[in-house]
Each structure stands twice: as structure tokens, then as C-alpha cells.
MDTraj code that builds the backbone (N, CA, C; nanometers):
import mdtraj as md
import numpy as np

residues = "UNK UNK UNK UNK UNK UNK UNK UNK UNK UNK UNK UNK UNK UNK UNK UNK UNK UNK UNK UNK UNK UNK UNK UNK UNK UNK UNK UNK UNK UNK UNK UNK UNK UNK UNK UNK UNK UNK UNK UNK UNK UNK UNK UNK UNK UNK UNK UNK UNK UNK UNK UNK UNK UNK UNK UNK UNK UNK UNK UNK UNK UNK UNK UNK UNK UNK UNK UNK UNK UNK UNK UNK UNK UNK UNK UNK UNK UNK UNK UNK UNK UNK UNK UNK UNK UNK UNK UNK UNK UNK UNK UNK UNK UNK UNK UNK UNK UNK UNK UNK UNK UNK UNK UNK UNK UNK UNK UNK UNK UNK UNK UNK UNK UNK UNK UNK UNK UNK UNK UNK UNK UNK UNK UNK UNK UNK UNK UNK UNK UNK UNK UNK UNK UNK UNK UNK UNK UNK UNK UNK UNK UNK UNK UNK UNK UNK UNK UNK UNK UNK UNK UNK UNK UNK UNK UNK UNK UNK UNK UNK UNK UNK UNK UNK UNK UNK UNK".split()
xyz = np.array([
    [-28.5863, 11.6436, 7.5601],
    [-28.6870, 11.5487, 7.5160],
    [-28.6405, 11.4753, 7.3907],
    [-28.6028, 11.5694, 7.2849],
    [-28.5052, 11.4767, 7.1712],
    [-28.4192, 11.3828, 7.1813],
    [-28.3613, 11.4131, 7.2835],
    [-28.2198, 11.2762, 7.3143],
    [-28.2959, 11.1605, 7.3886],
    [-28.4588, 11.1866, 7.4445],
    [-28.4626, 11.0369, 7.5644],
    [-28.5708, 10.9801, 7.3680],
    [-28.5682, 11.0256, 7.2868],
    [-28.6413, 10.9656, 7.1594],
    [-28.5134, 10.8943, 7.0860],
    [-28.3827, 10.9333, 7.1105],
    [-28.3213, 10.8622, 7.0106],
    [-28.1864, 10.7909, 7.1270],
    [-28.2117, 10.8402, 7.2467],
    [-28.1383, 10.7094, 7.3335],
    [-28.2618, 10.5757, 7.3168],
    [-28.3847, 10.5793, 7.3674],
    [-28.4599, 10.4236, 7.3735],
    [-28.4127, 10.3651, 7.2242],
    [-28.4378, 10.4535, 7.1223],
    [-28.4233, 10.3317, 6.9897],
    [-28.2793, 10.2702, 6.9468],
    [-28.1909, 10.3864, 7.0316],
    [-28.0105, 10.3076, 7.0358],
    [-28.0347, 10.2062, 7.0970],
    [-28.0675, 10.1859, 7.2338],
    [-28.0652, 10.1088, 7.3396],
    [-28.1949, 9.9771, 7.2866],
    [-28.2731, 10.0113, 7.2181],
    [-28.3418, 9.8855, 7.1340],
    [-28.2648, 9.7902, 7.0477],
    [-28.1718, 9.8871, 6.9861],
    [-28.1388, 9.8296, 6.8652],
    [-27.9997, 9.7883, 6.9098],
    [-27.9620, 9.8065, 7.0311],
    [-27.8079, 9.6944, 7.0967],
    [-27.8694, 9.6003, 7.1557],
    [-27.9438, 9.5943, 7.2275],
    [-28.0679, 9.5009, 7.2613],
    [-28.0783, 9.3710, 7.1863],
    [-28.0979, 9.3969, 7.0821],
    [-28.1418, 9.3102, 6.9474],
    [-28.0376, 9.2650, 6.8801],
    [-27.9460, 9.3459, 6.8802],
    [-27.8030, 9.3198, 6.7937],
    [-27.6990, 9.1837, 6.9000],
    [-27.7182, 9.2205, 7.0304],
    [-27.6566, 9.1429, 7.1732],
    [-27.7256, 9.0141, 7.1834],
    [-27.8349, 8.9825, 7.1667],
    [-27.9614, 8.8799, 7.1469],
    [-27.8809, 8.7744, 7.0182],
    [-27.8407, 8.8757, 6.8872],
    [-27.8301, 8.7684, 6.7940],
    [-27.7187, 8.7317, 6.8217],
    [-27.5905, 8.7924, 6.8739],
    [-27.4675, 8.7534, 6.9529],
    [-27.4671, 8.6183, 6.9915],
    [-27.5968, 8.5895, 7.1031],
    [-27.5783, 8.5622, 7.1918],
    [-27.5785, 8.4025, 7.1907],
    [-27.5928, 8.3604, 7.0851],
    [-27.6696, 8.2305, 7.0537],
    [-27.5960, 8.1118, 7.0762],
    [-27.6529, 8.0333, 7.1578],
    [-27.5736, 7.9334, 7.2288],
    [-27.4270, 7.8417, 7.1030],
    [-27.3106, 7.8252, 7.1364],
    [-27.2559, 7.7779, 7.0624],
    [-27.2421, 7.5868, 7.0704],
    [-27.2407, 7.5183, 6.9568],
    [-27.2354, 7.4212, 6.9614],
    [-27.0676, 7.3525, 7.0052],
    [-27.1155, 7.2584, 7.1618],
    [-27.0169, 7.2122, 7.2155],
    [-26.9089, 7.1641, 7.0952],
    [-26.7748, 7.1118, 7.1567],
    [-26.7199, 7.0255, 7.0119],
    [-26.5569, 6.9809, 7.1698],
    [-26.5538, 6.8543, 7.1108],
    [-26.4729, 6.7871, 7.1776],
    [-26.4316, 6.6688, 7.1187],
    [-26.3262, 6.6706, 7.1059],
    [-26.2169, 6.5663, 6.9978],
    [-26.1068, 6.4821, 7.0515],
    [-26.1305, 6.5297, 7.2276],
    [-26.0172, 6.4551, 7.3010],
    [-26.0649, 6.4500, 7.4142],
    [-26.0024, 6.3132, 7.4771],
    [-25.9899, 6.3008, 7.6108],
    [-25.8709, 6.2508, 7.6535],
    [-25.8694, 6.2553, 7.7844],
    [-25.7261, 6.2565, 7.8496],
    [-25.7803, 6.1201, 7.9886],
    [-25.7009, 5.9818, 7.9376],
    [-25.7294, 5.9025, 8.0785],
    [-25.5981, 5.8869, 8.1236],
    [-25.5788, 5.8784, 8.2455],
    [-25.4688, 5.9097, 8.3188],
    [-25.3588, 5.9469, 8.2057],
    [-25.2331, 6.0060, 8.2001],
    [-25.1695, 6.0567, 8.1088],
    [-25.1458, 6.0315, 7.9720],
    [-25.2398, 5.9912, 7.9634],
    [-25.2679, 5.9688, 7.7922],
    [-25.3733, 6.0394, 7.7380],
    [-25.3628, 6.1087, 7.6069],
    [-25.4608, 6.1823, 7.5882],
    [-25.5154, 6.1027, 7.4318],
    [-25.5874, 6.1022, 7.3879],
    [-25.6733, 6.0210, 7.2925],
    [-25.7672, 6.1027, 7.1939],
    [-25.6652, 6.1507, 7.0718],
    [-25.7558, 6.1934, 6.9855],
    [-25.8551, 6.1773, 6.9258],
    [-25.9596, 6.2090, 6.8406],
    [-26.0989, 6.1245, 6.7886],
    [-26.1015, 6.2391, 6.6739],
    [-26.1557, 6.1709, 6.5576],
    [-26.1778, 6.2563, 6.4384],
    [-26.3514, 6.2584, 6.4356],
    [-26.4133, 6.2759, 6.5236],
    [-26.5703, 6.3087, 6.5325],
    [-26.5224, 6.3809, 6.6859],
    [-26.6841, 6.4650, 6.6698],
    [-26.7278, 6.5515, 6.8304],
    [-26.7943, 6.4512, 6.8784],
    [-26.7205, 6.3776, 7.0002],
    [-26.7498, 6.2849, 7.1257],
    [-26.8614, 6.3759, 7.1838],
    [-26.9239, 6.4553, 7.1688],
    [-27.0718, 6.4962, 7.2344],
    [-27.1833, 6.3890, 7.1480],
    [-27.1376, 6.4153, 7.0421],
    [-27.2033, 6.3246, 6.9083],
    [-27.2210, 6.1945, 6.9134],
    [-27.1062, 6.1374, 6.9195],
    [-27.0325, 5.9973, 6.9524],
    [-27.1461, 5.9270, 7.0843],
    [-27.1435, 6.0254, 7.1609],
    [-27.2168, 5.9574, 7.3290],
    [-27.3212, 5.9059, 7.2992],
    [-27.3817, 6.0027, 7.2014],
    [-27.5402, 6.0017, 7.1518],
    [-27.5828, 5.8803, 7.0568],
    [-27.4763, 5.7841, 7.0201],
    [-27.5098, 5.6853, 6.9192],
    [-27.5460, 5.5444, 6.9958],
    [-27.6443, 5.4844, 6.9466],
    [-27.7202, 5.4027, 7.0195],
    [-27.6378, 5.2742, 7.0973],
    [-27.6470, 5.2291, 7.1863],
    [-27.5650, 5.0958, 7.2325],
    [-27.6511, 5.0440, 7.2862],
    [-27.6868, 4.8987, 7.2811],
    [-27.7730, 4.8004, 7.4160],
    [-27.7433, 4.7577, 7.4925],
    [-27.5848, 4.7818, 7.5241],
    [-27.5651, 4.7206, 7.6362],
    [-27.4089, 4.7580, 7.7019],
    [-27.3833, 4.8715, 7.7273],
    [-27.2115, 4.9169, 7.7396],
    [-27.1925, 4.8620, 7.8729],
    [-27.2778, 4.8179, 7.9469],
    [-27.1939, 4.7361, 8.0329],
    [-27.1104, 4.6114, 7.9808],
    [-27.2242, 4.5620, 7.9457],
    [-27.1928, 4.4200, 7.8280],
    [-27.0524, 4.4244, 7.7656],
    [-27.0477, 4.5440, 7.7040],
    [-26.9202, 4.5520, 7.6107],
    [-26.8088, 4.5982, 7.6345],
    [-26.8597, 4.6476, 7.7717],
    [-26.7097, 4.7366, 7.8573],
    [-26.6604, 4.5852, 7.8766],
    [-26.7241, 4.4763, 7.9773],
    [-26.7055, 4.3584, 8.0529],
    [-26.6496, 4.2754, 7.8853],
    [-26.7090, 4.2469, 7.8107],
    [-26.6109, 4.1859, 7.7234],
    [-26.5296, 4.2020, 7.6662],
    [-26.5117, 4.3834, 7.6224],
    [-26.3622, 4.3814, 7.5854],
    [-26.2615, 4.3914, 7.7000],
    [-26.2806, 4.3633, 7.8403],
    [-26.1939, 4.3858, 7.9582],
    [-26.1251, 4.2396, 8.0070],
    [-26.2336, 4.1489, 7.9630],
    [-26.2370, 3.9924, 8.0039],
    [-26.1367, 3.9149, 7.8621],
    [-26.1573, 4.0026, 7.7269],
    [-26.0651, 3.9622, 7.6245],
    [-25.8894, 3.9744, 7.6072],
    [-25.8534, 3.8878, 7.5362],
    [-25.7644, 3.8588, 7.5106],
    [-25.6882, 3.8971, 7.3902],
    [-25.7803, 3.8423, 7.2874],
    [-25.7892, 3.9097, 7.1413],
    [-25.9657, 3.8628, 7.0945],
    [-25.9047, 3.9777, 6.9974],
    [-26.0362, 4.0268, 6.9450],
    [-26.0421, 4.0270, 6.8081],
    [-26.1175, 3.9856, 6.7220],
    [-26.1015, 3.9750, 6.5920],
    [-26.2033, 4.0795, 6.4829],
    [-26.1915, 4.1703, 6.4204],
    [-26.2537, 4.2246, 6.3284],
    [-26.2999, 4.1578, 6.2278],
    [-26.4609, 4.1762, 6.1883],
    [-26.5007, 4.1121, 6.0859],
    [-26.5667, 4.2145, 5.9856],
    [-26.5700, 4.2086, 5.8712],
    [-26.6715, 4.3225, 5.7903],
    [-26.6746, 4.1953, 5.6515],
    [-26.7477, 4.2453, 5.5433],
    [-26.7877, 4.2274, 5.4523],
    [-26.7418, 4.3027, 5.3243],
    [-26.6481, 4.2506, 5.2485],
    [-26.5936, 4.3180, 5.2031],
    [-26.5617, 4.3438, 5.0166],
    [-26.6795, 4.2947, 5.0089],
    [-26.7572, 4.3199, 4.8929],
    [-26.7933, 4.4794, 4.8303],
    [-26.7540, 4.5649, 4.9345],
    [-26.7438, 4.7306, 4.8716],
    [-26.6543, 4.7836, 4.9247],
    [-26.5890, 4.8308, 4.7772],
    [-26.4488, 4.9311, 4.8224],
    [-26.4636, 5.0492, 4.8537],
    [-26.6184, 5.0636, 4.8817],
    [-26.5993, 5.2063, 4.9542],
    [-26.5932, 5.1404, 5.0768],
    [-26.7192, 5.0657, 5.1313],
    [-26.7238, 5.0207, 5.2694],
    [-26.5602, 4.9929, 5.3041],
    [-26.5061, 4.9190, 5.2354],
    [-26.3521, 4.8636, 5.3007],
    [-26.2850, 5.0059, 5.3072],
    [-26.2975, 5.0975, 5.2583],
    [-26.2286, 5.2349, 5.2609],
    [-26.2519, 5.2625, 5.4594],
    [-26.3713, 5.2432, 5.4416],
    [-26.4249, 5.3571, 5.5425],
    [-26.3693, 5.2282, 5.6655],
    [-26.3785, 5.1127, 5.5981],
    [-26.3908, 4.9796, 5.7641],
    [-26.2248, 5.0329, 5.8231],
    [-26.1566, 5.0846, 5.7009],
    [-25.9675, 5.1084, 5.7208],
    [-25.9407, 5.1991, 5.8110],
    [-26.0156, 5.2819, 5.7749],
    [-26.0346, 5.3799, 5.9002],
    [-26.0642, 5.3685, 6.0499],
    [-26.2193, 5.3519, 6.0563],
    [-26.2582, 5.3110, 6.1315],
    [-26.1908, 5.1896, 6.2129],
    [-26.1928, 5.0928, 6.1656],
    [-26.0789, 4.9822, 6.2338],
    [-25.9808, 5.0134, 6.2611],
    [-25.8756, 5.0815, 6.1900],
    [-25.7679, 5.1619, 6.2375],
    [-25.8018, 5.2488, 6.3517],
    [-25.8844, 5.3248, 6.4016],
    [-25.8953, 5.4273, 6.4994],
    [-25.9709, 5.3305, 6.6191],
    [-26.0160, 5.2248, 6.6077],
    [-26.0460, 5.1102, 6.7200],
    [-25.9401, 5.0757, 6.7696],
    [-25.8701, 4.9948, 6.6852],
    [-25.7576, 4.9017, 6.7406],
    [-25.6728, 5.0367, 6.8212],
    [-25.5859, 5.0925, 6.7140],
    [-25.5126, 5.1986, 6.7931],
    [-25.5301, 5.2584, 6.9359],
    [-25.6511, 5.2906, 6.9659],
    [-25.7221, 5.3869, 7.0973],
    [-25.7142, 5.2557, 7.1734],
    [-25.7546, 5.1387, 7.1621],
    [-25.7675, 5.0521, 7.2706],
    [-25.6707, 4.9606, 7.2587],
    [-25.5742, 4.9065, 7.1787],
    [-25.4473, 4.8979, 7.2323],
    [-25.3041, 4.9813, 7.3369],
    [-25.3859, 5.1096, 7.3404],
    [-25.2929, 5.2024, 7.3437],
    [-25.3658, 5.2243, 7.5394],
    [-25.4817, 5.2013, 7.5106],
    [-25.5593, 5.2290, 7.6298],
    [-25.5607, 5.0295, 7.7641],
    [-25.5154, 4.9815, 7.6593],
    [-25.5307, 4.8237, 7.7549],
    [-25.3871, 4.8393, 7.8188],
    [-25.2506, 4.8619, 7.6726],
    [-25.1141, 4.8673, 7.7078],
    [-25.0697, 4.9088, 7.8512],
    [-25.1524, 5.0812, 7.8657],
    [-25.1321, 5.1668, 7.9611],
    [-25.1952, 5.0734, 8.1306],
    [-25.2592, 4.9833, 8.0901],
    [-25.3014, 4.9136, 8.2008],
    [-25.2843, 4.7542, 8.2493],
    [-25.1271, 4.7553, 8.1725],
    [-25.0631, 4.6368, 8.1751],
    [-25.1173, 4.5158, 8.1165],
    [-25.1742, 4.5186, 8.0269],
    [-25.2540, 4.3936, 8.0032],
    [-25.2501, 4.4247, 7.7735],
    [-25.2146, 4.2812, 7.7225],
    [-25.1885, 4.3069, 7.5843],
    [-25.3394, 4.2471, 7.5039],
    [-25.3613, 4.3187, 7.4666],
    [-25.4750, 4.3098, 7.4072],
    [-25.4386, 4.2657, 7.1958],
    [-25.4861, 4.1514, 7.1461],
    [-25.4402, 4.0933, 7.0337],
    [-25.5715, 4.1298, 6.9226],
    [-25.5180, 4.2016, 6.8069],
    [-25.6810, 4.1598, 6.7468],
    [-25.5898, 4.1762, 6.6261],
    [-25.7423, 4.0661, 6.5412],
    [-25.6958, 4.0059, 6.3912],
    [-25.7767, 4.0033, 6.3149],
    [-25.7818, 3.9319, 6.2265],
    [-25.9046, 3.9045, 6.0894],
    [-25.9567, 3.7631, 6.1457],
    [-26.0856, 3.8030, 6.1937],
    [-26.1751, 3.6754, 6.2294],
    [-26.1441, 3.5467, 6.1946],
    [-26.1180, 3.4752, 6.2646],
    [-26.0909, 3.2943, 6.2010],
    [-26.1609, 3.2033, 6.3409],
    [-26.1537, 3.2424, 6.4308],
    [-26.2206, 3.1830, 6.5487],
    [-26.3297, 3.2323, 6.6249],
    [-26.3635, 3.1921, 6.7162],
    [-26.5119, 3.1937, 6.7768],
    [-26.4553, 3.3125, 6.9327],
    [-26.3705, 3.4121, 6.8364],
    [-26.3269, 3.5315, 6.9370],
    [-26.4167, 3.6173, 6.9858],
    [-26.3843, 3.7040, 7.0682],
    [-26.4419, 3.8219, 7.0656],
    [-26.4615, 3.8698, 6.9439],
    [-26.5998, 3.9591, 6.8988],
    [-26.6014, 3.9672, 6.7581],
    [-26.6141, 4.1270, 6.7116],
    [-26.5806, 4.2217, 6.6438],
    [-26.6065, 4.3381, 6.5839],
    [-26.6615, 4.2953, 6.5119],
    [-26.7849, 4.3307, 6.4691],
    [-26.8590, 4.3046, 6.2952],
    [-26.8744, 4.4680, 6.2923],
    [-26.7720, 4.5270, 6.1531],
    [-26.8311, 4.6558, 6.1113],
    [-26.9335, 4.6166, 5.9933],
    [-27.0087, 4.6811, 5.9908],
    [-27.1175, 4.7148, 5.9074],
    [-27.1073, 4.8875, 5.7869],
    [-27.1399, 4.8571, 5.7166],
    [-27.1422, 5.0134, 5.5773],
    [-27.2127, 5.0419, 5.5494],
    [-27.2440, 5.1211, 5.5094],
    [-27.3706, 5.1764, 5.4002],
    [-27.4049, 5.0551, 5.2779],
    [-27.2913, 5.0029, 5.2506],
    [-27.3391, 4.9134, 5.1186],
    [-27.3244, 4.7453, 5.1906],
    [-27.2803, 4.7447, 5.3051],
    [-27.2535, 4.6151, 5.3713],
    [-27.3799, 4.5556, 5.4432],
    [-27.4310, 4.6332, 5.4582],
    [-27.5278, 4.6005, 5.5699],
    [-27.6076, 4.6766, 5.6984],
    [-27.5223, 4.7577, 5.6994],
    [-27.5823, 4.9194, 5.8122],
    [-27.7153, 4.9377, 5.7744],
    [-27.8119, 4.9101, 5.8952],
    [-27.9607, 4.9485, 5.8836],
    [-27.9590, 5.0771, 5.9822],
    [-27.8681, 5.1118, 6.0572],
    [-27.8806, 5.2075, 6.1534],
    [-27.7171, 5.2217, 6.1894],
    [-27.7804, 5.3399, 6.2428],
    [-27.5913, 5.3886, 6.3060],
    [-27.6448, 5.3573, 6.4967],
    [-27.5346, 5.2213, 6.5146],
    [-27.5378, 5.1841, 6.6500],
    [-27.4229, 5.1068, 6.6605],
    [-27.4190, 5.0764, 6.7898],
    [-27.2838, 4.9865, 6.8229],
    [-27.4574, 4.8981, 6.9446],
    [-27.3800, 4.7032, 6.8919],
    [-27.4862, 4.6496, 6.9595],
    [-27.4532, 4.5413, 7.0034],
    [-27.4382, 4.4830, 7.1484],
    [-27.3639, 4.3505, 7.1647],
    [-27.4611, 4.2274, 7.1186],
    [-27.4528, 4.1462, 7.0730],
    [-27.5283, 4.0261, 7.0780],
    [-27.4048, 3.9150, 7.0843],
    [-27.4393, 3.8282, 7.1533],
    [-27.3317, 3.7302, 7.2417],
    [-27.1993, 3.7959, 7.2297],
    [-27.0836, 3.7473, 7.1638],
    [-26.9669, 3.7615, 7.2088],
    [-26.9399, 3.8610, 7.0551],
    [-26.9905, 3.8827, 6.9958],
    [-27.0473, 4.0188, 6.8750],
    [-27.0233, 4.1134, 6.9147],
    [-26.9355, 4.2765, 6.9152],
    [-27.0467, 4.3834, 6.8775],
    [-27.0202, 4.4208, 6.7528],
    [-27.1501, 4.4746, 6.7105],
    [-27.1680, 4.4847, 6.6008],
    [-27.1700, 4.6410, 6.5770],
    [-27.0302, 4.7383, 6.5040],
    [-27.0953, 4.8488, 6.4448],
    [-27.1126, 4.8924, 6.3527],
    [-27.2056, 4.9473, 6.3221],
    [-27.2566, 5.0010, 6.1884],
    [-27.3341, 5.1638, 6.1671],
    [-27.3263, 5.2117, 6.0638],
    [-27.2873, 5.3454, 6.0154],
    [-27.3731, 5.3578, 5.8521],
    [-27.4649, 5.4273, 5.8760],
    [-27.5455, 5.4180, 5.7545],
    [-27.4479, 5.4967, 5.6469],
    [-27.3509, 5.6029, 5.6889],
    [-27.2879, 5.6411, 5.6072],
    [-27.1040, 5.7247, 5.7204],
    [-27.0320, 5.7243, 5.6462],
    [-26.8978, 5.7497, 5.6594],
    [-26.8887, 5.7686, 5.7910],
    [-26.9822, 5.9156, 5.8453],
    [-26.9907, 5.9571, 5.9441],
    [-27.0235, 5.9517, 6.0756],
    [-27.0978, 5.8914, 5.9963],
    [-27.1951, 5.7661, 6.0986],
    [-27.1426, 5.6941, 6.1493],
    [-27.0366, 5.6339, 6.0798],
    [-26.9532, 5.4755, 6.1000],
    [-26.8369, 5.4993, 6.2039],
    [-26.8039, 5.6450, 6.1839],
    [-26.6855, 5.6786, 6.2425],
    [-26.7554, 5.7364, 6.3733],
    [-26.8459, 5.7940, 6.3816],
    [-26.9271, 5.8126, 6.5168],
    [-26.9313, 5.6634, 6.6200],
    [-26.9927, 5.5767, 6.5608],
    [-27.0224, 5.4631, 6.6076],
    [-26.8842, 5.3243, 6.6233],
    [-26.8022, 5.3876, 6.5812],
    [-26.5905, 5.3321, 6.5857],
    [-26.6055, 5.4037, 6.7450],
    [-26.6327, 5.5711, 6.7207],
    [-26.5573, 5.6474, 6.8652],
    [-26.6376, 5.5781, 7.0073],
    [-26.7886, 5.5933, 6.9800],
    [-26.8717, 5.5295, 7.0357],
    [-26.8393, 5.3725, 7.0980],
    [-26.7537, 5.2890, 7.0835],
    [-26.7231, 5.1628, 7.0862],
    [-26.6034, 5.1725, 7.1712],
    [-26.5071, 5.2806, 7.1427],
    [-26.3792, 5.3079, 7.1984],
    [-26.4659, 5.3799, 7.3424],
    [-26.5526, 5.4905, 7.3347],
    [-26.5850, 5.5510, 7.4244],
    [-26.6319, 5.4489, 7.5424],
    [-26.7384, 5.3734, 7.4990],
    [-26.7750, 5.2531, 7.5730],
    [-26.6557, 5.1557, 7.6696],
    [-26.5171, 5.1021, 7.5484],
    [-26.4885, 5.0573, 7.6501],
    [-26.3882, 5.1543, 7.7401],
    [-26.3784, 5.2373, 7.7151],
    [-26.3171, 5.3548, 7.8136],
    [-26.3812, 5.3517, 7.9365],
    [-26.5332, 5.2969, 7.9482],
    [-26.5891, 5.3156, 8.0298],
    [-26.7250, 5.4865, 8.0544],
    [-26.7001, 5.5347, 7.9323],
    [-26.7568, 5.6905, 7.9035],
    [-26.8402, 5.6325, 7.8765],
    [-26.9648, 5.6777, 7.9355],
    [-27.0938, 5.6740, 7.8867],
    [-27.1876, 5.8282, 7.9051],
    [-27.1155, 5.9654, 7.9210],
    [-27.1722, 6.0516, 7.8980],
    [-27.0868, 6.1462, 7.9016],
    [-27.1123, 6.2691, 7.8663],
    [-26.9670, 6.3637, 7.9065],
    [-27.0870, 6.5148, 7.9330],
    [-26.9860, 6.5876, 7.9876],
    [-27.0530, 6.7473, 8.0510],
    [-27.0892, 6.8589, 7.9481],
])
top = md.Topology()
chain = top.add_chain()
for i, resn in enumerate(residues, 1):
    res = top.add_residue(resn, chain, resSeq=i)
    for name in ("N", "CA", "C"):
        top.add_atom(name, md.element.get_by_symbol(name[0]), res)
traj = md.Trajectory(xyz[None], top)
């Protein structure tokens, strides 16, 4: 009779201990692979999916239909220009690297014509929200802060990859 009193409270207390184990872990994914190219990202693309767009058809079809593409920001804060260096850097790179692989040269510059347009947006530039948003031949992304900005860079790359959700 002594041992079935101190087997239930063992068997409670692994119970409880297995429970706090058990706790779902947060996904994390930093790469994808389109046909033999694999494509690093310095944010979790679970994250990235989740940032707002109005229209990724829109923006798949115009960066596919482009030629060159011109980056625009505002550059009145050297933090914002910190973060646009980045961010712009991890655009161009992923989708030059991703047009190359599909025979076709994709050109982008510092805005001077009525191009295809990147407008990044900052925390001190203009970011009212963290989204990527086409309006005419625009998209516009913006990043209320660092993280944000770089979510909404991967988000833009993800788009024209054609990703609009992942497992």
C-alpha cells in the first residue's frame, strides 16, 4: 500500500515536469532554396510572410515586367540611411541573383526617372507602419524601426520570389 502512495505522486510530478518540456517551439527559417540557389535572409521568413502587402500579385508582375529599377529613400537621417544600406543591399543582391539565374538582367539605381520605383521608408523618414505597398509603378517599404524595415526588405524579396506563405 506504501509504494501505490508514492508511485501516483512520482508519476504526477513527471507528468507536470513533461508538460513544461513540452512547449511548442518557435518556428525560425533564414533560408530558402529556388532551384539551386539557396538565399540567405537575416530575419525569420515565418515573420517576414506576416508583413502587410496590397497587392503581391501587383509586385511580383512588376518586378518581372522590369528592366531596371530604381531605389528611392530620404535621406535626411543617418540612421535611416544606415538601415536603407542594408536593407537595399539585401534587395538588390537576392533579386539580382534570383532574375540572373533566370536569364534575364535586371538594372537598379538611384532614382532619376519615371522607373520602377523602391521608396524605402525609416523610422525618422517617414514609416507609419511596417508594410511593403504597391501604388502605381511604387512599392513602397517601410519599417517603423530596424527590424521592421528588414522584415519588410525580406518581405519584398519574398514577394517577388513569388512566396506568399510558407509551412
Amino acid at each position: 500500500m506504501q509504494t501505490k502512495s508514492v508511485v501516483v505522486p512520482f508519476f504526477i510530478l513527471v507528468i507536470v515536469l513533461a508538460s513544461g518540456m513540452c512547449t511548442e517551439q518557435e518556428k525560425n527559417l533564414t533560408a530558402i532554396k529556388l532551384g539551386d540557389q539557396v538565399y540567405e535572409f537575416s530575419t525569420n521568413l515565418y515573420d517576414s510572410v506576416k508583413v502587410k502587402t496590397n497587392d503581391e500579385a501587383g509586385i511580383k508582375e512588376l518586378f518581372d515586367n522590369s528592366e531596371n529599377v530604381c531605389i528611392k529613400f530620404d535621406n535626411s537621417s543617418s540612421t535611416d540611411n544606415a538601415y536603407f544600406a542594408v536593407v537595399g543591399y539585401n534587395i538588390v543582391f537576392k533579386l539580382t541573383r534570383y532574375y540572373s539565374k533566370q536569364g534575364k538582367t535586371m538594372k537598379f539605381s538611384v532614382c532619376q526617372t519615371n522607373e520602377t520605383t523602391i521608396w524605402l521608408k525609416g523610422p525618422e523618414t517617414g514609416a507609419q507602419e511596417n508594410s511593403v505597398t504597391l501604388i502605381d509603378n511604387t512599392v513602397v517599404v517601410q519599417g517603423t524601426d530596424f527590424h521592421e524595415l528588414e522584415l519588410a526588405g525580406d518581405k519584398l524579396v519574398l514577394t517577388v520570389f513569388g512566396i506568399n506563405s510558407l509551412k
